[in-house]
mmCIF file of the protein (N, C-alpha, C, O) and its ligand, coordinates in Angstrom:
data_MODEL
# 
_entry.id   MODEL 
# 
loop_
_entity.id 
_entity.type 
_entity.pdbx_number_of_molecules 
1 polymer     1 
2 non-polymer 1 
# 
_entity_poly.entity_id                      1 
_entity_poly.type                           'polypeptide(L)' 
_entity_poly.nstd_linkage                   no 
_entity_poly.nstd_monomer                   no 
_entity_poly.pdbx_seq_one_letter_code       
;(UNK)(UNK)(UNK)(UNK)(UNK)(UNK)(UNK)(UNK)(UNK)(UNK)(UNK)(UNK)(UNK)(UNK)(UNK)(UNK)
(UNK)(UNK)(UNK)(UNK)(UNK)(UNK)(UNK)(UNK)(UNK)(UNK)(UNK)(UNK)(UNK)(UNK)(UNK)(UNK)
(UNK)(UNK)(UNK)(UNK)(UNK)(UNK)(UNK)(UNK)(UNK)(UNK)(UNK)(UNK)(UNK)(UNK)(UNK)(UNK)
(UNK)(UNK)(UNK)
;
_entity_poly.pdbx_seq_one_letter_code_can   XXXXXXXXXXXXXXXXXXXXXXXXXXXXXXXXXXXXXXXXXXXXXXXXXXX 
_entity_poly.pdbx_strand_id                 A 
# 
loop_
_entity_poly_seq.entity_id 
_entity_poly_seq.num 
_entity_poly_seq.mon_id 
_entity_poly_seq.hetero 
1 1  UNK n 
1 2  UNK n 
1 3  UNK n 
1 4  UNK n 
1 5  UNK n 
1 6  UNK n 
1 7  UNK n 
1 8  UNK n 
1 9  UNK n 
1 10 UNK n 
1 11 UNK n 
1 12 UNK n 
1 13 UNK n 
1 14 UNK n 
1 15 UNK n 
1 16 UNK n 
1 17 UNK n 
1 18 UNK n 
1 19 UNK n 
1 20 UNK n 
1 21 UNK n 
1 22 UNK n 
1 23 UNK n 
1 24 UNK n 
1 25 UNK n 
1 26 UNK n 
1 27 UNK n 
1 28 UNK n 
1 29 UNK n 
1 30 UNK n 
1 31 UNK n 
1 32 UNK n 
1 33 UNK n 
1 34 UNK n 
1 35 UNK n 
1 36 UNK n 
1 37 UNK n 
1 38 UNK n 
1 39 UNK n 
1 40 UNK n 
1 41 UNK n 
1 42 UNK n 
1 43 UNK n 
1 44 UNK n 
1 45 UNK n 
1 46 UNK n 
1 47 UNK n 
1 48 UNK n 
1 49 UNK n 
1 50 UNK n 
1 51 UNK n 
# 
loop_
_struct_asym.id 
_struct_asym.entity_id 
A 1 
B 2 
# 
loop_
_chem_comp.id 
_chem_comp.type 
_chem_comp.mon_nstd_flag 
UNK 'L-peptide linking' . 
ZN  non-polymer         . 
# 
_pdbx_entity_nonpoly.entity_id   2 
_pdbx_entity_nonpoly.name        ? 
_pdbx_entity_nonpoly.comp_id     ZN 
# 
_pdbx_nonpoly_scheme.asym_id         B 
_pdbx_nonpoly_scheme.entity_id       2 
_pdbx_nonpoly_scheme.mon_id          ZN 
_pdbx_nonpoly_scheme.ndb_seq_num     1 
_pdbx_nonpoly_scheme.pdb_seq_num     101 
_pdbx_nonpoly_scheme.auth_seq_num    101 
_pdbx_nonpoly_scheme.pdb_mon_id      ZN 
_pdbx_nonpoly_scheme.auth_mon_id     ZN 
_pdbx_nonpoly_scheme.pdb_strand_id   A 
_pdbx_nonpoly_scheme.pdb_ins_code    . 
# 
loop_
_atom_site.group_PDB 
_atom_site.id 
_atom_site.type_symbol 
_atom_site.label_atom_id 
_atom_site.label_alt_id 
_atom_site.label_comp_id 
_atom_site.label_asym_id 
_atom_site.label_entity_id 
_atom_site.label_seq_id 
_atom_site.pdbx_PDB_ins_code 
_atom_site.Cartn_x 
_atom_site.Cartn_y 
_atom_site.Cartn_z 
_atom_site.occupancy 
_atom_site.B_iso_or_equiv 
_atom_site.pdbx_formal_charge 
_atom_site.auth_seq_id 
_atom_site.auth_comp_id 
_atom_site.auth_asym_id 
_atom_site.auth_atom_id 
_atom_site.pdbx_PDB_model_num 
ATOM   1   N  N  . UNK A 1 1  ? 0.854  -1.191 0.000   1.00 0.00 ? 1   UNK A N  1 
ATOM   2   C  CA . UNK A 1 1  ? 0.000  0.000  0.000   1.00 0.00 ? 1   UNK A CA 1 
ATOM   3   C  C  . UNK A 1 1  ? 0.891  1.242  0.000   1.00 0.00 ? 1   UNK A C  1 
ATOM   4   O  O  . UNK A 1 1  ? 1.649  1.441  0.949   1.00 0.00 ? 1   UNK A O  1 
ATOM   5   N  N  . UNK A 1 2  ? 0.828  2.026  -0.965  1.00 0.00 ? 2   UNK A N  1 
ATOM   6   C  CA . UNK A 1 2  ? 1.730  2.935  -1.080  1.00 0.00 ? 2   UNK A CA 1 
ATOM   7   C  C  . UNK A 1 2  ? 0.911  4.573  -0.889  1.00 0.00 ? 2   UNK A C  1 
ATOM   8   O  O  . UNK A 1 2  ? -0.041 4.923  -1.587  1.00 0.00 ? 2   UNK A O  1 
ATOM   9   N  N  . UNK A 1 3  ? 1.514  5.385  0.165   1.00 0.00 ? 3   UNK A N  1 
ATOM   10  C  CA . UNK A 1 3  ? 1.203  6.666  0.120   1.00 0.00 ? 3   UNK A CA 1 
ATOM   11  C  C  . UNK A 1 3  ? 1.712  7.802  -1.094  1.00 0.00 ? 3   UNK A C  1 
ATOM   12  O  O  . UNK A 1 3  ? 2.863  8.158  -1.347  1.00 0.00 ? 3   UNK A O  1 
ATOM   13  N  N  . UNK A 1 4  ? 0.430  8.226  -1.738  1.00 0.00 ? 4   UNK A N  1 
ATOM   14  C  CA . UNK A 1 4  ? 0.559  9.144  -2.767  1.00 0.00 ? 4   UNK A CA 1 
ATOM   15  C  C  . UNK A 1 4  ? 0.152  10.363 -2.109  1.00 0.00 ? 4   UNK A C  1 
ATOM   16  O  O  . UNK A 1 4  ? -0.513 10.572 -1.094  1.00 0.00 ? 4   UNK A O  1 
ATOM   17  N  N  . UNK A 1 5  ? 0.755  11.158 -2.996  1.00 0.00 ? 5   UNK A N  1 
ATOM   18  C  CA . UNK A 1 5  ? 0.177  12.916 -2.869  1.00 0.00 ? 5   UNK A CA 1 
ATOM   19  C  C  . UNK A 1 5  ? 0.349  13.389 -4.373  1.00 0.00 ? 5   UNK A C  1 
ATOM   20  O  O  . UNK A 1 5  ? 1.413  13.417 -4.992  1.00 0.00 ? 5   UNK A O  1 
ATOM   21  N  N  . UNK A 1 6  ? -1.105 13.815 -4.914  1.00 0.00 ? 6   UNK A N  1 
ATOM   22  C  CA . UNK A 1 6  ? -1.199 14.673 -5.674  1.00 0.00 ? 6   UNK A CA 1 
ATOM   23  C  C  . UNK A 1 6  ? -0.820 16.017 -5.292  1.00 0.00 ? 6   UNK A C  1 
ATOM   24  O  O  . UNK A 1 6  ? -1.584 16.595 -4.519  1.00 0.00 ? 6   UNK A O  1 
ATOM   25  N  N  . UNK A 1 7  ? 0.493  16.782 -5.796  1.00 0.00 ? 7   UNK A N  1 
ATOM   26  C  CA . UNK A 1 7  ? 0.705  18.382 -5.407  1.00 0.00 ? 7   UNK A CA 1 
ATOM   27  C  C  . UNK A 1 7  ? -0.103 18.974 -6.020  1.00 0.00 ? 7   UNK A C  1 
ATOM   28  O  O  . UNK A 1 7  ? -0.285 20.094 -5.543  1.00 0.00 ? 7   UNK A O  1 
ATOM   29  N  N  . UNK A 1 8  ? -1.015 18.642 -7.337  1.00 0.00 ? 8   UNK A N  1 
ATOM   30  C  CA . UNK A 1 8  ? -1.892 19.825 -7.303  1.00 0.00 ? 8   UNK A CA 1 
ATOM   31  C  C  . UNK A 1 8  ? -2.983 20.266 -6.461  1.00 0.00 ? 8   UNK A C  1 
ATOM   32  O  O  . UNK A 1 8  ? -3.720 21.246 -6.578  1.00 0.00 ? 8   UNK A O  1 
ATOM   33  N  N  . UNK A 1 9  ? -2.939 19.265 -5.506  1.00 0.00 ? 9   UNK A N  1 
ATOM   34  C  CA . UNK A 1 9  ? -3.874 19.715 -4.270  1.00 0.00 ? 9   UNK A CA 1 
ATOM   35  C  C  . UNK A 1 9  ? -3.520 20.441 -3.576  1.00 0.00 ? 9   UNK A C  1 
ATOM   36  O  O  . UNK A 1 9  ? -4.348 20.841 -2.758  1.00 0.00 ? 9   UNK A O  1 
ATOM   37  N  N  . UNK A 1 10 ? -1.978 21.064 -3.508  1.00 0.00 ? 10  UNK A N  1 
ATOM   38  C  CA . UNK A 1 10 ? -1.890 21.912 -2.174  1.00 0.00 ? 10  UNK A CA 1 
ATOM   39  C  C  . UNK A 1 10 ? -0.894 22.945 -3.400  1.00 0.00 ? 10  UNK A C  1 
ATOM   40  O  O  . UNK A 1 10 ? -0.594 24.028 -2.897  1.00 0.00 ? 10  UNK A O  1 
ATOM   41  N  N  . UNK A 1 11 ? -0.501 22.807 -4.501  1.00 0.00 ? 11  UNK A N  1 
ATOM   42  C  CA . UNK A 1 11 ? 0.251  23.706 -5.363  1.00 0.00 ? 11  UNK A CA 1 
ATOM   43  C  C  . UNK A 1 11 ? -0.478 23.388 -6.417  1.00 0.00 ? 11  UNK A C  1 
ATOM   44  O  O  . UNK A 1 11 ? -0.198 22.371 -7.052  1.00 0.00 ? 11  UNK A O  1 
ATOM   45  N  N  . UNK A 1 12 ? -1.716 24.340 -6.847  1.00 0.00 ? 12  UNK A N  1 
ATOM   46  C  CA . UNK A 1 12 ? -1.963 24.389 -8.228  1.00 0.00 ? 12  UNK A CA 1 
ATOM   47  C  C  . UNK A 1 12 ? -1.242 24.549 -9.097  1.00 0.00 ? 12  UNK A C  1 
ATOM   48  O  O  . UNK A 1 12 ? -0.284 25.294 -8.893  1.00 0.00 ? 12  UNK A O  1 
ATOM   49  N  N  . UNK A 1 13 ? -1.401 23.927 -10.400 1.00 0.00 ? 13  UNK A N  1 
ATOM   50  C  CA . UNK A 1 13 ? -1.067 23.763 -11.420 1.00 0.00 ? 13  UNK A CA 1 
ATOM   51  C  C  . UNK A 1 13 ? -0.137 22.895 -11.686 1.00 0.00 ? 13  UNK A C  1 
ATOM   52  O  O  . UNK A 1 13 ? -0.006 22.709 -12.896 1.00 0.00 ? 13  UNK A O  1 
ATOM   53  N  N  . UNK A 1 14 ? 0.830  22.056 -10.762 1.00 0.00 ? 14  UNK A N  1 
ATOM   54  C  CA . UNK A 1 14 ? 2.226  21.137 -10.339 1.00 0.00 ? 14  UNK A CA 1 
ATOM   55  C  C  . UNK A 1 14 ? 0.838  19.650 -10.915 1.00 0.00 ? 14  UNK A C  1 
ATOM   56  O  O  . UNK A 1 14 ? -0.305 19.444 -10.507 1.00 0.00 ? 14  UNK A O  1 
ATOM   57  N  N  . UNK A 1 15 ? 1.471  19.106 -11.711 1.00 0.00 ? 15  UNK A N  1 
ATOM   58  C  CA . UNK A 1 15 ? 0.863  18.064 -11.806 1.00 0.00 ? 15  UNK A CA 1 
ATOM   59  C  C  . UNK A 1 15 ? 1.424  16.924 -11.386 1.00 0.00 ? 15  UNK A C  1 
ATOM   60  O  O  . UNK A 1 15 ? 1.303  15.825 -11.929 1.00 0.00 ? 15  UNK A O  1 
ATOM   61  N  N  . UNK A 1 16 ? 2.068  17.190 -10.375 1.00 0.00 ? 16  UNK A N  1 
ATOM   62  C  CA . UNK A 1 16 ? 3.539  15.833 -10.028 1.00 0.00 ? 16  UNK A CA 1 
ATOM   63  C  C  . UNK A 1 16 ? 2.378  15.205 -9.362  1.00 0.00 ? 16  UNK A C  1 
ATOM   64  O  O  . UNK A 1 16 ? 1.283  15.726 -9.151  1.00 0.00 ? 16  UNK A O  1 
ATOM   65  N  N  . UNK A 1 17 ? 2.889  13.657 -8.970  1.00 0.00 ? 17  UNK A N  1 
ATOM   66  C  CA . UNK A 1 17 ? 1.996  13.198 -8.131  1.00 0.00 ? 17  UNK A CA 1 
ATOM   67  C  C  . UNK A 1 17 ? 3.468  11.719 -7.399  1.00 0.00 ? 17  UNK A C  1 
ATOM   68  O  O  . UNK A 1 17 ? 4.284  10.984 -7.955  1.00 0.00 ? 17  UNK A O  1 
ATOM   69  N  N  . UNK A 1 18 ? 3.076  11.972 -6.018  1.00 0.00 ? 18  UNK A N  1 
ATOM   70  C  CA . UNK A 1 18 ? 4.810  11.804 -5.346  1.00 0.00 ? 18  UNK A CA 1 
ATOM   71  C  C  . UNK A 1 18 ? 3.886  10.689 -4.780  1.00 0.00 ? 18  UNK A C  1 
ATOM   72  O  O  . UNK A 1 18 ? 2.673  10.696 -4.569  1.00 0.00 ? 18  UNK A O  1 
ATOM   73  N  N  . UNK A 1 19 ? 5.047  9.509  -4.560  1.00 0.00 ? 19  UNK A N  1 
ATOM   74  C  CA . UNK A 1 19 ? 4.937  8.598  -3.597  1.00 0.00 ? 19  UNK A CA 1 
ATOM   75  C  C  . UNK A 1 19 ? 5.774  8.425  -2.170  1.00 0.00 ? 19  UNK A C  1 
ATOM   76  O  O  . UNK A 1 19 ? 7.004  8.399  -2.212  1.00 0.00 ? 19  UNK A O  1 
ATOM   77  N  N  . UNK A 1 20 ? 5.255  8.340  -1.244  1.00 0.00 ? 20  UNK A N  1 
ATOM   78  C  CA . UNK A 1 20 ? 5.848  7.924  0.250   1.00 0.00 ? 20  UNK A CA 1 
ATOM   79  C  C  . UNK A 1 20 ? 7.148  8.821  0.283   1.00 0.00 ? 20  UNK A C  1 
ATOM   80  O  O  . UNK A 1 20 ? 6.715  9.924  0.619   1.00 0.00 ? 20  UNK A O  1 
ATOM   81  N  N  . UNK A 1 21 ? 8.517  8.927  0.111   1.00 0.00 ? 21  UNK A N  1 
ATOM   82  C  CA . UNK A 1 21 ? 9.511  10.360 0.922   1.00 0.00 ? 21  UNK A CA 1 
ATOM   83  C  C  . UNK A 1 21 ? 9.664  11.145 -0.636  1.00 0.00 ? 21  UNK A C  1 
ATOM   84  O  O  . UNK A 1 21 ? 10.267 12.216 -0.714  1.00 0.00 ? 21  UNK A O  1 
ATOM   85  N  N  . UNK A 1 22 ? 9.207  10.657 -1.540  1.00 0.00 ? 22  UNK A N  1 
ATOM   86  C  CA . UNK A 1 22 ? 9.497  11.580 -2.670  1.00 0.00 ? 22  UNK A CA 1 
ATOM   87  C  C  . UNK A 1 22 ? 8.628  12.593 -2.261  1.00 0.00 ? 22  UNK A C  1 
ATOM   88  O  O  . UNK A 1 22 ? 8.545  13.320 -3.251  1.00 0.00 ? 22  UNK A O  1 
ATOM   89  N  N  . UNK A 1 23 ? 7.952  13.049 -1.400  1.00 0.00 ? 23  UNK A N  1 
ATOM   90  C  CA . UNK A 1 23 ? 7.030  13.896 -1.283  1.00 0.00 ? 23  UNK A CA 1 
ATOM   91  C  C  . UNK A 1 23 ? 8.193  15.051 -0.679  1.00 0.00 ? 23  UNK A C  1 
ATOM   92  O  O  . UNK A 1 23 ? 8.049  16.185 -1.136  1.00 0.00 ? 23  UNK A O  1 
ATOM   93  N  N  . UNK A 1 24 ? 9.047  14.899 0.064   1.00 0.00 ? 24  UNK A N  1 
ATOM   94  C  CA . UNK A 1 24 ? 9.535  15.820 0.423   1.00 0.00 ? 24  UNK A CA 1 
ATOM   95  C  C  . UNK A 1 24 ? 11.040 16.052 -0.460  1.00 0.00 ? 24  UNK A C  1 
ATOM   96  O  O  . UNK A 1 24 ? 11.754 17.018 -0.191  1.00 0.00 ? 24  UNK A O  1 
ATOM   97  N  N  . UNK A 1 25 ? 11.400 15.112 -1.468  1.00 0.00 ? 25  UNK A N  1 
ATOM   98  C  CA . UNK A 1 25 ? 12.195 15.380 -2.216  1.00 0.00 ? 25  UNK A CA 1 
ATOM   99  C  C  . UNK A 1 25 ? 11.475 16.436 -3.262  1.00 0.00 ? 25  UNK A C  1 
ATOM   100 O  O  . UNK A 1 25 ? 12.283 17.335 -3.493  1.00 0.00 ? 25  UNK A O  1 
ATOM   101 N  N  . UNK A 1 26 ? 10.395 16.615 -3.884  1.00 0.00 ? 26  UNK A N  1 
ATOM   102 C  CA . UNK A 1 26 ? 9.766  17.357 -4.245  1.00 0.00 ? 26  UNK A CA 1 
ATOM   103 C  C  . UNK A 1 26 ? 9.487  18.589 -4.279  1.00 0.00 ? 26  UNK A C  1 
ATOM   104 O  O  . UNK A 1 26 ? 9.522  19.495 -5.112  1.00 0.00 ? 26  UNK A O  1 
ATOM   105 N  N  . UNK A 1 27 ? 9.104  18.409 -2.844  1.00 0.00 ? 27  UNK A N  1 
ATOM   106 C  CA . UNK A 1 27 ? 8.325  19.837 -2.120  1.00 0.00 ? 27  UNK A CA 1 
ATOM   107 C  C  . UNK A 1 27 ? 9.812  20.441 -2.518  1.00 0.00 ? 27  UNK A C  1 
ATOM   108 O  O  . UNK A 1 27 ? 9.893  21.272 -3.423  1.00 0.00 ? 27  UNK A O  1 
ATOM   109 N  N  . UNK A 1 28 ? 10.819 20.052 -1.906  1.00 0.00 ? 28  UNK A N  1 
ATOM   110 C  CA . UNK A 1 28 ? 12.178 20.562 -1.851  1.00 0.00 ? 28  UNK A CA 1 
ATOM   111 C  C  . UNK A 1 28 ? 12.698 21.116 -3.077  1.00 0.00 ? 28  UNK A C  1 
ATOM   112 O  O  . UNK A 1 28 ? 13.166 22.255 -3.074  1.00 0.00 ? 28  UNK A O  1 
ATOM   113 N  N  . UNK A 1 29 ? 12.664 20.518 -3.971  1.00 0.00 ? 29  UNK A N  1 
ATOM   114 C  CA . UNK A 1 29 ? 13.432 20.209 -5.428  1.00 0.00 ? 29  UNK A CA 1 
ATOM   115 C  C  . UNK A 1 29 ? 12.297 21.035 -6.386  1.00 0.00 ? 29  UNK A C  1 
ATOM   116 O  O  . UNK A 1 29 ? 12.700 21.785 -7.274  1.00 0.00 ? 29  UNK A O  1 
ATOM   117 N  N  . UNK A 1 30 ? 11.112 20.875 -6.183  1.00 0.00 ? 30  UNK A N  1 
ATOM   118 C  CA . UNK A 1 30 ? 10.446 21.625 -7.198  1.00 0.00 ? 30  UNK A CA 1 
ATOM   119 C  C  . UNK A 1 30 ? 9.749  22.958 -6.824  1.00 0.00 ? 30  UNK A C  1 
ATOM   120 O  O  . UNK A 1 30 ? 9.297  23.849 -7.542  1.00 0.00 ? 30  UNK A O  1 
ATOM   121 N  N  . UNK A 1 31 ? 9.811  22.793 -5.260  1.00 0.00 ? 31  UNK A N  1 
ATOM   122 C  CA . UNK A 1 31 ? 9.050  24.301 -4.973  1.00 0.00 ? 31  UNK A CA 1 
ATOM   123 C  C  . UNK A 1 31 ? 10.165 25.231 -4.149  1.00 0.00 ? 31  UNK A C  1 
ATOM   124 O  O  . UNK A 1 31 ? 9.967  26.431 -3.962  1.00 0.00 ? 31  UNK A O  1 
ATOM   125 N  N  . UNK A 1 32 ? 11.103 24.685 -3.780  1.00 0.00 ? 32  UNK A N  1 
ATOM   126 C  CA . UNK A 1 32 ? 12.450 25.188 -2.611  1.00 0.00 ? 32  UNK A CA 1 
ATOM   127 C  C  . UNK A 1 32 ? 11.945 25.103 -1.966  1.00 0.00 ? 32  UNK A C  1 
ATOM   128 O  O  . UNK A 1 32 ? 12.042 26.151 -1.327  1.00 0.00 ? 32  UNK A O  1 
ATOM   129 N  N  . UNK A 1 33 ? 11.013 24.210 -1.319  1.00 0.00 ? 33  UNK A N  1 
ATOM   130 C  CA . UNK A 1 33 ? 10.847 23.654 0.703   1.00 0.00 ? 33  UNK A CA 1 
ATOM   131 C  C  . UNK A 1 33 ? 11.944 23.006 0.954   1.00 0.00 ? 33  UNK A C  1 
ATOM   132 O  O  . UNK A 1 33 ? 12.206 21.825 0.724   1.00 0.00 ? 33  UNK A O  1 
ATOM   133 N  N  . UNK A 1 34 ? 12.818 24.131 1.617   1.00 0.00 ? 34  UNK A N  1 
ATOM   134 C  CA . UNK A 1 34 ? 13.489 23.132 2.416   1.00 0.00 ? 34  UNK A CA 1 
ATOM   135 C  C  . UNK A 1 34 ? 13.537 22.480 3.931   1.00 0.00 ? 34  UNK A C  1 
ATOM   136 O  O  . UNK A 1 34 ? 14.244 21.573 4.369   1.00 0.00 ? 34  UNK A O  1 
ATOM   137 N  N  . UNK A 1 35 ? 12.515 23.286 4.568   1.00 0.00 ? 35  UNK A N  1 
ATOM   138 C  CA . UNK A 1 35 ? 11.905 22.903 5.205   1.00 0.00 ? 35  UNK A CA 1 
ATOM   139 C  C  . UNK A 1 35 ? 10.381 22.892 4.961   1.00 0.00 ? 35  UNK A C  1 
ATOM   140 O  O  . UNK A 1 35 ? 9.926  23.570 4.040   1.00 0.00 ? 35  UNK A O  1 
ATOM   141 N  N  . UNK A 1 36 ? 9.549  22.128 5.771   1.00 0.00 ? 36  UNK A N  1 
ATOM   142 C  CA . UNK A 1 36 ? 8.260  22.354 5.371   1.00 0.00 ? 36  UNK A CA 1 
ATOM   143 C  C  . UNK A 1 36 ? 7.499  22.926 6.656   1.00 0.00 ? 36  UNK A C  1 
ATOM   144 O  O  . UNK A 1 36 ? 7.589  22.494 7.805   1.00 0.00 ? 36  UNK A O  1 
ATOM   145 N  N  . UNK A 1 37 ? 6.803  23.892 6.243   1.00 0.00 ? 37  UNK A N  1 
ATOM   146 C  CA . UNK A 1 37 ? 6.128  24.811 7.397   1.00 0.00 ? 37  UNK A CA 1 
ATOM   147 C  C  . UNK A 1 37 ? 4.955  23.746 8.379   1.00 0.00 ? 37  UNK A C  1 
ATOM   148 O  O  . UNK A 1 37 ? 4.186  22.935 7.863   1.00 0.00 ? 37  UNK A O  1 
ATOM   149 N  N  . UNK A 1 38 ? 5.066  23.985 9.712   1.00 0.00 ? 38  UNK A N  1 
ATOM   150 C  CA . UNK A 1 38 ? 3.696  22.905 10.230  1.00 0.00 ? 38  UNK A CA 1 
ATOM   151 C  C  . UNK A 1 38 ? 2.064  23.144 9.533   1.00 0.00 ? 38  UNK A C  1 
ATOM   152 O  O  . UNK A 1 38 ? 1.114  22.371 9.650   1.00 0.00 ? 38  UNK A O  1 
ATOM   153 N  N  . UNK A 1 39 ? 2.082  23.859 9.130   1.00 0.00 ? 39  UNK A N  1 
ATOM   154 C  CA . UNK A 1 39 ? 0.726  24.239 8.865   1.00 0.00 ? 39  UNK A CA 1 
ATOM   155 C  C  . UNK A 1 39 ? 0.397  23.714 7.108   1.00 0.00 ? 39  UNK A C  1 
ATOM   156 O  O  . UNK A 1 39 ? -0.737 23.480 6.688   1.00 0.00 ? 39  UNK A O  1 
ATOM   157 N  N  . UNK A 1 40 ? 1.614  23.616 6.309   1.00 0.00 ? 40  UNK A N  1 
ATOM   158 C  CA . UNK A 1 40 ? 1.963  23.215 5.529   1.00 0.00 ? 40  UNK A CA 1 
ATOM   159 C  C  . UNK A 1 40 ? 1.726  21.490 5.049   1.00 0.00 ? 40  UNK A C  1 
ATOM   160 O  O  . UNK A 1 40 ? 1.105  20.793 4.247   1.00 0.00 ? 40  UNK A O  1 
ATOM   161 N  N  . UNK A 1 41 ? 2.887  21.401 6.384   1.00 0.00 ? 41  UNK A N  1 
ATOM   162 C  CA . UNK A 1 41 ? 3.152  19.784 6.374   1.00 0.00 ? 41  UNK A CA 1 
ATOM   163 C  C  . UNK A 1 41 ? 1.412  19.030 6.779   1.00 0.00 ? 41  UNK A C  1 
ATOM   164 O  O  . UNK A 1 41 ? 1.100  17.900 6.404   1.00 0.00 ? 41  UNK A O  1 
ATOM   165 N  N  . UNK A 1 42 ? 0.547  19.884 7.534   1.00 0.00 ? 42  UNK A N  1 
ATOM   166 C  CA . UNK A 1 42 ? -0.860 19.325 7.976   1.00 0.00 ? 42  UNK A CA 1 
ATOM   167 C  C  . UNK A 1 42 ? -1.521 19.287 6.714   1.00 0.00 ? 42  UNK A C  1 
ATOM   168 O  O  . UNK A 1 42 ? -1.994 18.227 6.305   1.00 0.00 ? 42  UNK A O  1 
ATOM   169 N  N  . UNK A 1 43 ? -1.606 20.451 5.992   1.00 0.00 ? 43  UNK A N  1 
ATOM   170 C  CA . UNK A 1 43 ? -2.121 19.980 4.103   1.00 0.00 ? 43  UNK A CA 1 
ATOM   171 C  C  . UNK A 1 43 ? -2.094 18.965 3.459   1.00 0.00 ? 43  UNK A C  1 
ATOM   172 O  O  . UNK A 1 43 ? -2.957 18.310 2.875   1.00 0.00 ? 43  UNK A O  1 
ATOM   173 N  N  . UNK A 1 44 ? -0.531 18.822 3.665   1.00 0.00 ? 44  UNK A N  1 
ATOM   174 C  CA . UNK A 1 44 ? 0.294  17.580 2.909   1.00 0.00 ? 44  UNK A CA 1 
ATOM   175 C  C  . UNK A 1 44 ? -0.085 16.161 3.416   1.00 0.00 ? 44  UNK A C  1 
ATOM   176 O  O  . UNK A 1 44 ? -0.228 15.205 2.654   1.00 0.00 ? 44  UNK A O  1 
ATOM   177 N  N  . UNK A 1 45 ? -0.237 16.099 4.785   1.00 0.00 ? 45  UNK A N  1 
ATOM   178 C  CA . UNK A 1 45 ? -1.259 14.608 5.383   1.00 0.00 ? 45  UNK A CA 1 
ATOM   179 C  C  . UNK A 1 45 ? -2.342 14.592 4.960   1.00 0.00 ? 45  UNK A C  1 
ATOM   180 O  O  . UNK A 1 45 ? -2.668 13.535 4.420   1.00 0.00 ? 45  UNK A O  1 
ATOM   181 N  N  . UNK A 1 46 ? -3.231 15.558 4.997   1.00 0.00 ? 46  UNK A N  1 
ATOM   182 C  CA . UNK A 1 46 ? -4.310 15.642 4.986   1.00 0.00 ? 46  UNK A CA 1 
ATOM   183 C  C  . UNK A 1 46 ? -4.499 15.325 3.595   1.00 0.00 ? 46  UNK A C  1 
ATOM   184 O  O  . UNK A 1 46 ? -5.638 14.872 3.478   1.00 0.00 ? 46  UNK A O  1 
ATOM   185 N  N  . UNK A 1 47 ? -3.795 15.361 2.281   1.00 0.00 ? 47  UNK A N  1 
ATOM   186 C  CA . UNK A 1 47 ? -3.772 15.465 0.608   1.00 0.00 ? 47  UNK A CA 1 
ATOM   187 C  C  . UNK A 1 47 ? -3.679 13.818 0.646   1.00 0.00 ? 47  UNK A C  1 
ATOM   188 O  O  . UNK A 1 47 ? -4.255 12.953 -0.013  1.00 0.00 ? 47  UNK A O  1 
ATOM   189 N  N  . UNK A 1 48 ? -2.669 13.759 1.741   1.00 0.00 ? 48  UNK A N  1 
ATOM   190 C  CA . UNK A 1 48 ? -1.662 11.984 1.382   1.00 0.00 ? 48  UNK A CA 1 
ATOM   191 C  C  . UNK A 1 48 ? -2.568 10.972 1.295   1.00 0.00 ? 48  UNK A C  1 
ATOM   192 O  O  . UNK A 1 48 ? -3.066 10.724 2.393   1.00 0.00 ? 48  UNK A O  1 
ATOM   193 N  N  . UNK A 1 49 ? -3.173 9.952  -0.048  1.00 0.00 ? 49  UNK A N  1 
ATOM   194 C  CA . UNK A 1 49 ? -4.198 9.335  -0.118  1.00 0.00 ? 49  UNK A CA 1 
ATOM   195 C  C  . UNK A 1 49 ? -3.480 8.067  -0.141  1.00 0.00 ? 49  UNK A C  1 
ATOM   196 O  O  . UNK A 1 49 ? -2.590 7.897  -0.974  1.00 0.00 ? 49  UNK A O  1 
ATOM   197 N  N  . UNK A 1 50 ? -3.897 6.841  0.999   1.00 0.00 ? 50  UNK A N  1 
ATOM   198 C  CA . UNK A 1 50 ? -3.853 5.580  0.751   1.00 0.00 ? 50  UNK A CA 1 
ATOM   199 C  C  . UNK A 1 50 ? -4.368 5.238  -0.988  1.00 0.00 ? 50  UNK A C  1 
ATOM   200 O  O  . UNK A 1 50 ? -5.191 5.905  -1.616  1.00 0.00 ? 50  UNK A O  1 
ATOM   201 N  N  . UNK A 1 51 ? -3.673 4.113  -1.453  1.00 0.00 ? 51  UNK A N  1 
ATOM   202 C  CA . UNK A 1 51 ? -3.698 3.455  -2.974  1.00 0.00 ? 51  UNK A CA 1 
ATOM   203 C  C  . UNK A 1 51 ? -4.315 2.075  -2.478  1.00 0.00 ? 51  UNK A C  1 
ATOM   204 O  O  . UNK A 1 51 ? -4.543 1.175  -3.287  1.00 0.00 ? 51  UNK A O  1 
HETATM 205 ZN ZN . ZN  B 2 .  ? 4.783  19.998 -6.968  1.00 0.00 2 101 ZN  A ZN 1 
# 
């Protein structure tokens, strides 16, 4: 069972769609999070859909 995140749910128009730590290689690499804000990172669970 693998955790996905569609980023266009929390970054319109990003059509990436990340699995399990690529999510924060991402955030990092395609938006410059290099850290991720708490209020942020609660989006990003809240987006993260069981497959
Ligand atoms: Zn993205």
């Amino acid at each position: 069972m693998a955790k996905v995140l569609r980023c266009g749910d929390l970054m319109p128009g990003c059509n990436f769609v990340a699995e399990g730590k690529d999510i924060a290689e991402h955030a990092k690499t395609a938006h410059g999070m290099t850290a991720i804000p708490p209020e942020i990172a609660k989006k990003v669970e809240a987006a993260i859909k069981d497959t």
